[in-house]
N, C-alpha and C positions, 0 to 999 in steps of 0.2 A: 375444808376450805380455810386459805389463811388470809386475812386481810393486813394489810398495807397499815403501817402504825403512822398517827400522824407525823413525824418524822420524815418517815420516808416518803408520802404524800409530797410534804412540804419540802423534800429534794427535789423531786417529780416536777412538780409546778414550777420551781424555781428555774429550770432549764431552759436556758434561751432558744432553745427549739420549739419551744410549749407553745410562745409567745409568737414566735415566726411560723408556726404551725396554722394560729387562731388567725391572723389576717394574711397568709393565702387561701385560709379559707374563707374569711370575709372579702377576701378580694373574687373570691371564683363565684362564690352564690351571688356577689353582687351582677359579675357579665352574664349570669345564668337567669336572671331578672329576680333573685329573692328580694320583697322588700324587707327592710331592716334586718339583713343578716347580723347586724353586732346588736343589735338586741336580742336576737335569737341565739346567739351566743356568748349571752350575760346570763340569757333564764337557764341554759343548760350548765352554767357553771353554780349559778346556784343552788339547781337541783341535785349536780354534784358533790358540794356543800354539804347542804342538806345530809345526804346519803352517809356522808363522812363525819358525823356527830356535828355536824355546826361549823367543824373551823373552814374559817373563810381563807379561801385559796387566793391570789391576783396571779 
């Protein structure tokens, strides 16, 4: 298995799709009735985080 060096992570994230990706999907869980879908997808980005030694993603 090869993991993703922070680098590349930090291309990954940086892609304006990343970000248009994360609010159609805050937008669909919301008519789906989730409550607080962008809180739910702040803990999954940190547990992202997490998993990738610490560094903080936006």
């Amino acid at each position: 298995m090869t993991a993703a060096s922070d680098e590349d992570i930090e291309k990954f994230v940086s892609l304006p799709a990343v970000a248009s990706n994360r609010e159609t999907w805050i937008q669909s869980a919301e008519k789906a009735g989730a409550e607080k879908p962008a809180q739910i997808i702040e803990r999954m980005k940190a547990i992202i985080d997490a998993g990738s030694g610490g560094v903080a993603h936006d």
